[in-house]
C-alpha positions in Angstrom: -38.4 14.3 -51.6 -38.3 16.4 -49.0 -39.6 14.2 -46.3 -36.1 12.3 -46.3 -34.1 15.1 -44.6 -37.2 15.6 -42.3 -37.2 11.6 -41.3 -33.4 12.0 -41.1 -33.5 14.7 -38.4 -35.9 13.3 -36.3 -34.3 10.1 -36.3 -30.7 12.3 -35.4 -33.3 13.9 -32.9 -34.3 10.9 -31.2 -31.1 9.2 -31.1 -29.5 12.2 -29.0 -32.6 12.1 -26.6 -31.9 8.6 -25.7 -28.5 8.9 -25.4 -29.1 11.5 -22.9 -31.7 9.3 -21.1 -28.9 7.0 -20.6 -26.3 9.3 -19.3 -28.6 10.0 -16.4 -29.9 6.7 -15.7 -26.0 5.9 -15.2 -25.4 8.7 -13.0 -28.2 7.7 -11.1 -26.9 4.1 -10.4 -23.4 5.7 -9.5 -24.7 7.9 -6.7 -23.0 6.6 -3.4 -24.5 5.4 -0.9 -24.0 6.3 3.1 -23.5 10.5 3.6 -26.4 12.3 4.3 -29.5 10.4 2.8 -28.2 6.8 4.5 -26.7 7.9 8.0 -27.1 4.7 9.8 -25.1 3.4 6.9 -21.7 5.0 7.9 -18.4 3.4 6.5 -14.8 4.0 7.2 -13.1 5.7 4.1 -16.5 6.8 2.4 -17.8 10.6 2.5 -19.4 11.6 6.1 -23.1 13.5 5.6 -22.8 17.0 4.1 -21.5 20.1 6.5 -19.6 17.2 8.7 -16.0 19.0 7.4 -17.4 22.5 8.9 -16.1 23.6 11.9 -19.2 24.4 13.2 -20.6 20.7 13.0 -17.1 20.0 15.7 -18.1 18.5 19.2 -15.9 19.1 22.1 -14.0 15.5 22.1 -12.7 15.8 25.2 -15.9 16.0 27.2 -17.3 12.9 25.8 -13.8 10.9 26.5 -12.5 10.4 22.7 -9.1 10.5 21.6 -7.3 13.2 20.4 -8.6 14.0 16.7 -5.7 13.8 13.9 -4.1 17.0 12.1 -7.1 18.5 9.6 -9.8 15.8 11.0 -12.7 16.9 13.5 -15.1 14.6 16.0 -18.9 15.2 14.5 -22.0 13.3 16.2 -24.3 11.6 13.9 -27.2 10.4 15.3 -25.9 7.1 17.6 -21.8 8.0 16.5 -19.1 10.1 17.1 -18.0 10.0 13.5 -13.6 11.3 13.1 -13.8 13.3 9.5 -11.1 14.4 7.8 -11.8 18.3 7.1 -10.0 18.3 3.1 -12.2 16.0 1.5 -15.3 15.1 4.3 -13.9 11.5 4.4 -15.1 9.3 7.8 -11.7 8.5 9.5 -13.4 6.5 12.3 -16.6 5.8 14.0 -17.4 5.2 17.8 -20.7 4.4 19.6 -22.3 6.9 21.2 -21.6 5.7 25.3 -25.3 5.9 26.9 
């Protein structure tokens, strides 16, 4: 009799691992796409690649003839844009070609 409390925690056992299973296939699936694996897939409104919001990552915008950039927002260059990001939350603001 006492195999039913042993079949009874492994089944408890393997329930909980495929729950878990789950739970990261669905974070998986929810990862966004664009930022800093998918740069030539820039959106307006969706996070810029990561360290975009530094103040390092800032390009002088009035040497390469943009507009003035908006209270807490910053001109970045990624790759073929000058990408506008707001500096609270990394968020793309606007995108320009890069003039060659």
């Amino acid at each position: 009799m006492k195999s039913i409390p042993l079949i009874a925690a492994l089944t408890l056992a393997g329930a909980l691992c495929g729950t878990q299973l789950a739970v990261a296939a669905q974070q998986t699936e929810a990862e966004p796409k664009g930022g800093a694996l998918h740069p030539s897939e820039l959106k307006v409104g969706e996070k810029a690649p990561a360290d975009s919001d530094r103040e390092s990552a800032a390009i002088d915008w009035k040497a390469k003839g943009l507009p003035e950039p908006e209270k807490e927002s910053q001109w970045v260059q990624v790759k073929d844009k000058y990408v506008r990001v707001q500096i609270t939350n990394n968020r793309i603001m606007e995108i320009v070609p890069v003039k060659k």
